[in-house]
C-alpha positions in Angstrom: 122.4 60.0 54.3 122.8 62.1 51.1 119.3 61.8 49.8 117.8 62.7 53.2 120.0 65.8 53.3 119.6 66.7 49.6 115.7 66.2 49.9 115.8 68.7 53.3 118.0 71.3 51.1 115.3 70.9 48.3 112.4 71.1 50.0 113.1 73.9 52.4 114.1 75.7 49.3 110.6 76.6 48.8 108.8 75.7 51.9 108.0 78.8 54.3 110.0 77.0 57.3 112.5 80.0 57.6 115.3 77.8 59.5 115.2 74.3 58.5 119.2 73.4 59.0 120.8 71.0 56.5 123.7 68.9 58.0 125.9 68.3 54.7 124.7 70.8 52.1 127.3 71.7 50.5 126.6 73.5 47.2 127.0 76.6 45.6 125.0 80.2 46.9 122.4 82.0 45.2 123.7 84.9 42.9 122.3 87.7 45.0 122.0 86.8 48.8 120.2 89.9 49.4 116.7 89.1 47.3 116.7 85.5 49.1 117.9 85.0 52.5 116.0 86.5 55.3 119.4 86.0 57.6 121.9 87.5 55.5 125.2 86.3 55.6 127.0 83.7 57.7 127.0 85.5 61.0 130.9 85.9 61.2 131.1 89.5 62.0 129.2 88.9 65.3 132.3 86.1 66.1 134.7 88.8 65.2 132.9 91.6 67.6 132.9 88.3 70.3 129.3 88.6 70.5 128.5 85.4 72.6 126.5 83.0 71.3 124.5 82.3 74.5 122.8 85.9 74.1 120.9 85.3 71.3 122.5 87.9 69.3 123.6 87.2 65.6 125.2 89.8 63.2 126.2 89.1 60.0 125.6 90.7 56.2 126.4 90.6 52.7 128.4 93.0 50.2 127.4 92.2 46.5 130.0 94.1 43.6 129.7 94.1 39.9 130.8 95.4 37.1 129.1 94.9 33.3 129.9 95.1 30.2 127.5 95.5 27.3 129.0 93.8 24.2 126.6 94.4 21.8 123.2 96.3 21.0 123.5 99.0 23.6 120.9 101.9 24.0 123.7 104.3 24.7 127.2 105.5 24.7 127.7 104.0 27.8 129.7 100.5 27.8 130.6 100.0 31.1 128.1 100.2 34.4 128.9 99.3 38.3 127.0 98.7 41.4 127.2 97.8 45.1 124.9 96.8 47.0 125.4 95.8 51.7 123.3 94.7 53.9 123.6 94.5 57.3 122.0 92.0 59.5 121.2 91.8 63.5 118.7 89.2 64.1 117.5 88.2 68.3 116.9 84.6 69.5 114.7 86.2 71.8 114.3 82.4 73.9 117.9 82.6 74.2 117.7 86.7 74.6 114.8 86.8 77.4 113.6 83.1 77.6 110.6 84.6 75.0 109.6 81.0 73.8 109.5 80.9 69.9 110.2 84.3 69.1 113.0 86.0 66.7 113.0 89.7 65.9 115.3 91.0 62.8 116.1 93.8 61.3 118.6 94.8 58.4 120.2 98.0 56.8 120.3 98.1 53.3 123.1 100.5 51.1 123.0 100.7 47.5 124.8 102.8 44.7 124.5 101.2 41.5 123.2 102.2 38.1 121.0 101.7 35.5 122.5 98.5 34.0 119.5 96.8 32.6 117.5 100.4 31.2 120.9 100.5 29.1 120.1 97.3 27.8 116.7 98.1 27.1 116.1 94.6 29.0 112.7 94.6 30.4 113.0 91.1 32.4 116.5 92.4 33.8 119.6 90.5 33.5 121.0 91.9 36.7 119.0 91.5 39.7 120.8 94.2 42.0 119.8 97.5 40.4 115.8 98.4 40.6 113.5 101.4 40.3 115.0 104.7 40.6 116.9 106.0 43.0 119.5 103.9 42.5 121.6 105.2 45.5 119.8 104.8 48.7 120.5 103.8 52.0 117.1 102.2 53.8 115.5 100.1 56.6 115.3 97.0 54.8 113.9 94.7 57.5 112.2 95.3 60.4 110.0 92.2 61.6 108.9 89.9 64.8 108.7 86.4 64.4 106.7 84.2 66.3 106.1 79.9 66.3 103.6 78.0 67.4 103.0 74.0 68.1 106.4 73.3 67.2 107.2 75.4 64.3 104.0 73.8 62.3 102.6 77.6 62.3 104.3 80.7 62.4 103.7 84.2 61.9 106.3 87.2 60.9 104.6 90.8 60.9 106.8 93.9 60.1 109.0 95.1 57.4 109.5 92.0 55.6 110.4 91.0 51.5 107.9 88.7 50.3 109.6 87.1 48.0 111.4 85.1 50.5 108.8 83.2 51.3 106.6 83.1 47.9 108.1 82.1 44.7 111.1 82.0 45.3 112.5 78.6 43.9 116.3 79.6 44.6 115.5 80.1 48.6 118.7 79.0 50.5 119.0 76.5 53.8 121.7 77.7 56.5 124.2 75.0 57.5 125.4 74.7 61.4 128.8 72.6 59.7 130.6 75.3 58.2 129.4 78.7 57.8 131.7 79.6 55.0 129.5 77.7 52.6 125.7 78.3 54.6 123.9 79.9 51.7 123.4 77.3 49.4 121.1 77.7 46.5 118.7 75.6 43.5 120.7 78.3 40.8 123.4 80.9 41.0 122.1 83.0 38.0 121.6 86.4 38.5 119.2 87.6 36.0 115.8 89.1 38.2 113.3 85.9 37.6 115.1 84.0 39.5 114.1 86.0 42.1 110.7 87.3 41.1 108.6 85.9 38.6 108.2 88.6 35.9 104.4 88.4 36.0 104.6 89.5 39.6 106.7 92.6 39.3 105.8 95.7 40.4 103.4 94.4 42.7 105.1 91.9 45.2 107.6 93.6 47.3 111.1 92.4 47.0 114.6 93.5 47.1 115.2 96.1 47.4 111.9 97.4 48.1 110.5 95.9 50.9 107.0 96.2 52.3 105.0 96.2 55.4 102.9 93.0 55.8 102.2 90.6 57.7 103.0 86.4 56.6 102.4 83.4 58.3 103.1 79.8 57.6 100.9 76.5 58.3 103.4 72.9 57.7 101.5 70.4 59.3 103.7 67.6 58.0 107.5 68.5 56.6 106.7 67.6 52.9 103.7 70.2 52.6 103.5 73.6 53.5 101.0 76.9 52.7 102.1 80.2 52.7 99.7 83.8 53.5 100.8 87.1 53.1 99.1 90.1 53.0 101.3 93.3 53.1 100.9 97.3 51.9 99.8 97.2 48.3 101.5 100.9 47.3 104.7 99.2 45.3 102.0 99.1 42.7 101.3 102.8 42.6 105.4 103.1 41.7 105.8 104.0 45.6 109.6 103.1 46.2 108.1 100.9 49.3 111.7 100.2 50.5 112.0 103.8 51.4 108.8 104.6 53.5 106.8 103.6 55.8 103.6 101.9 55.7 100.6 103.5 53.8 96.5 102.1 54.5 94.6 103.7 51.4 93.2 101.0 49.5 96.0 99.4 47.6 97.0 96.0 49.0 98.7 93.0 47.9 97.8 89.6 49.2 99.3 85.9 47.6 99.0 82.2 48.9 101.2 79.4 48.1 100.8 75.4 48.4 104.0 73.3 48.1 104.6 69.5 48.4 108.1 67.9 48.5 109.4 64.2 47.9 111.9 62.2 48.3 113.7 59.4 47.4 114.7 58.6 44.0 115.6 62.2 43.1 114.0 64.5 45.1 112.2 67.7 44.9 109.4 70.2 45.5 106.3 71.9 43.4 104.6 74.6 44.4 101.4 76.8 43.3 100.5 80.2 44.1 97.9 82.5 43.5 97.7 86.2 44.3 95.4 89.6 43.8 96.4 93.6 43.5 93.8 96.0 45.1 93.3 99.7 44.1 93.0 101.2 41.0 95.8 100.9 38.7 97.0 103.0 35.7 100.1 102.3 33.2 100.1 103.6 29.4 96.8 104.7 29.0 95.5 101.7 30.8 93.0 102.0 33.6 91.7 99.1 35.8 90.4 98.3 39.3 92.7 95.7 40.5 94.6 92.6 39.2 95.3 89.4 39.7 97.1 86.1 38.5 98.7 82.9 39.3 102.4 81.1 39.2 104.0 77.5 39.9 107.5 76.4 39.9 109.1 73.1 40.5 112.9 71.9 41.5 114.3 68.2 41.1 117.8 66.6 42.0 118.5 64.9 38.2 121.5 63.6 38.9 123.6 62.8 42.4 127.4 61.4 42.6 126.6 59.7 46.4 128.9 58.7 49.0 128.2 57.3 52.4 128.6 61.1 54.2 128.7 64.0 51.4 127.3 64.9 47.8 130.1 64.0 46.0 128.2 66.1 42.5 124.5 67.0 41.9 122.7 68.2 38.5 119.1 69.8 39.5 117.1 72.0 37.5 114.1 74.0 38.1 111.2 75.4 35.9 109.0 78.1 36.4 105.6 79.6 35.5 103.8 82.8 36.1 100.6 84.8 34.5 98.2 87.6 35.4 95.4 89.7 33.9 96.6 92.7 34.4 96.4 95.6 31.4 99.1 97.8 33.3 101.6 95.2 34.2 104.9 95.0 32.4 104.6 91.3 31.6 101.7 88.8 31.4 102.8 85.7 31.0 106.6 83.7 31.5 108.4 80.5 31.2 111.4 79.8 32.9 113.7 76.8 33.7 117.5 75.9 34.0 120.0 73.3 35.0 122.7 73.9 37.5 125.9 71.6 38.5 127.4 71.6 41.8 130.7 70.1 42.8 131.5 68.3 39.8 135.1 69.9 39.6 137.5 67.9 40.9 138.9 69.7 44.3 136.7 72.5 43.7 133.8 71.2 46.1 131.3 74.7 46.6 132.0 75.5 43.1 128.9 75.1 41.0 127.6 76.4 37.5 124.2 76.5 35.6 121.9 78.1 32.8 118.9 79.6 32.5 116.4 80.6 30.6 113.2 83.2 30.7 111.4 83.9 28.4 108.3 86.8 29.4 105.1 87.8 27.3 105.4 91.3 27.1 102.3 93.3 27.7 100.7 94.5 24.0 99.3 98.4 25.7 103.1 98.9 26.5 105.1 97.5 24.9 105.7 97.3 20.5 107.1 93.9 20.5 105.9 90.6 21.7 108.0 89.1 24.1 111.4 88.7 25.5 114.0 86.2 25.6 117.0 85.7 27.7 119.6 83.0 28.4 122.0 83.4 31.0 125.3 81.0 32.3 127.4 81.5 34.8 130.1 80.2 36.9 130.6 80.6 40.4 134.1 80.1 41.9 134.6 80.5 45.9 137.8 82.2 46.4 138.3 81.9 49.9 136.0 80.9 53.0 132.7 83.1 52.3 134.5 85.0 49.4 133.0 84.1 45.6 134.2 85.5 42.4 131.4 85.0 39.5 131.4 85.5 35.5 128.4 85.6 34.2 127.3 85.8 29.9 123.7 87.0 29.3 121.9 86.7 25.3 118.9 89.3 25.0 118.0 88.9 21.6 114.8 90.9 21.7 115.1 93.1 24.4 111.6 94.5 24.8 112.2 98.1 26.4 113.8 99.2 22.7 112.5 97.2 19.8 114.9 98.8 17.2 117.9 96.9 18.7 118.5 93.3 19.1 121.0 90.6 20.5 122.0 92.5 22.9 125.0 90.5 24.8 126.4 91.1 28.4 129.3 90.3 30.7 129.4 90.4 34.2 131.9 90.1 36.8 130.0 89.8 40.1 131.8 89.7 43.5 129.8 87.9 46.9 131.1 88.4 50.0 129.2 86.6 53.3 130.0 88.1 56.6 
């Protein structure tokens, strides 16, 4: 029982199956919701408005809270830096809404006020995923999409406002649970440093939290252990348009990606995956000129280790690994490695408790940049206080920080808050 259930958590990770349910996974949830789920939340606040379930109707959301602390080799006077970050979620079974066979529609409200926590740093990579590009107080449409499946869920299509990076790289991608919805967002990692998110080679090009895009992404799994992913979606992020703020532009700049994954099973399971994408439109950073850009990325997760029992994961060690790189002369980064280790309910009575490492490590590009590349190691650990309610410390190690080369080991604390509505 548990190696079927941890290979479905696993494998739908990564896969572009949207809704795959897991029956036991209980593990710990990603770091930052928001940048990974594309139902945010557990759908509790639609039970406590009585929304009934037979209508189709789900509400639910996400408030994310932090607060960090730079200990050492910061840019300014400024020690201390907050942010806050909601999202609201209404999603439509539209078979159950209007007997609509196969379709969903969604569509979520995003608020954030934060500031600039990882500029202060001088952190290129970012070792806080929740603040982005400037403005860093904005209220948006974050979601706006249609879903549709076909020959039972082995193609789909999703065409709207939509985040990419849900469905392409993303090797932290929760599963929702129907047994308990305090604990449905598990995740592969908990860190809360950006590549866990997005792969640094992609940045500033794939839409993402918080700036989503208009696109359209479909999925082809003709068999459960492979899947392919398409996307193509408006290309503008790459112009520094704060996409999450607009709407749609059709000028020439587009951004399209595929991905190919493959999971497995028993012994230990897990999933790879390869991607390869391409920037349209001409593009200009530092002095830098060049008609379009491309590159390609990989990633891989593994169960290492699993405590079984004849019903539930009684403890679990997985880690991941990542890859990225690009040929891009106005990118930020060019090339990146990334992995980490993360244990989940290996503390006795503390069962969706869970806490990992990680480590990225980013070739920085050479026409922006005066040093070579940056390092960062992150841990954390994530405690759930109550129900859907998660307190997390987290200690990130910047030795190099790319964005300001006269400073080094830079060192940060953060006390993160995740509460799933």
């Amino acid at each position: 029982m548990i190696r079927r259930c941890t290979f479905i958590v696993l494998f739908s990770l990564l896969a572009g199956a949207d809704f795959i349910h897991a029956e036991d996974a209980r593990y710990g949830i990603s770091g930052n919701p928001g940048a990974v789920d594309i139902l945010t939340g557990t759908g509790e606040l639609g039970k406590l408005l009585q929304i009934p379930e037979n209508t189709g109707i789900r509400l639910g959301g996400v408030w994310l809270g932090d607060e960090n602390a730079l200990l050492s080799g910061r840019q300014s006077t400024q020690v201390l830096t907050g942010n806050s970050s909601l999202i609201l979620d209404l999603s439509i079974d539209l078979e159950k809404a209007v007997k609509w066979k196969g379709g969903l529609f969604g569509v979520e409200f995003l608020q954030f006020n934060g500031q600039p926590t990882n500029t202060d740093a001088g952190v290129v990579q970012g070792y806080n995923s929740l603040p982005g590009p400037p403005p860093l107080n904005r209220s948006e449409l974050y979601q706006l999409w249609l879903r549709q499946e076909f020959f039972d869920n082995q193609f789909n299509v999703r065409i709207g406002k939509v985040v990419p990076t849900y469905h392409f790289n993303n090797v932290s991608k929760p599963v929702p649970t129907t047994k308990n919805p305090a604990i449905s967002i598990p995740s592969v990692s908990g860190l809360i440093y950006t590549p866990i998110f997005t792969n640094p080679t992609l940045l500033g090009v794939i839409g993402g939290y918080y700036n989503s895009v208009y696109g359209i992404e479909s999925t082809i799994a003709p068999i459960k252990e492979i899947y392919i992913n398409m996307g193509f979606y408006d290309g503008n992020l790459a112009r520094g348009v704060q996409t999450g703020l607009i709407g749609p532009h059709f000028n020439g700049y587009y951004f399209s990606i595929l991905e190919a994954g493959y999971g497995w099973g028993a012994p230990k399971p897990g999933v790879a995956a390869i991607g390869g994408w391409y920037q349209s439109g001409k593009l200009e950073a530092g002095g830098q000129v060049q008609t379009g850009t491309g590159g390609v990325y990989g990633f891989a997760s593994r169960a290492l280790w699993i405590k079984e029992s004849k019903t539930v994961s009684k403890g679990n060690l997985s880690g991941f690994f990542q890859f990225g790189w690009n040929n891009s002369r106005t990118l930020e980064m060019n090339l990146f490695f990334g992995g980490g280790l993360t244990a989940f309910a290996v503390i006795p009575n503390r069962p969706n408790d869970s806490f990992g490492i990680g480590l990225s490590w980013s070739r920085l590009n050479r026409h922006l940049f005066v040093r070579h590349s940056e390092l960062m190691l992150q841990g954390y650990y994530q405690a759930q206080v109550y129900g859907s309610v998660y307190f997390q410390p987290v200690f990130s190690y910047i030795p190099n920080p790319g964005a300001h080369p006269d400073k080094s080991n830079v060192c940060a604390a953060t006390a993160r808050f995740i509460v799933l509505f």
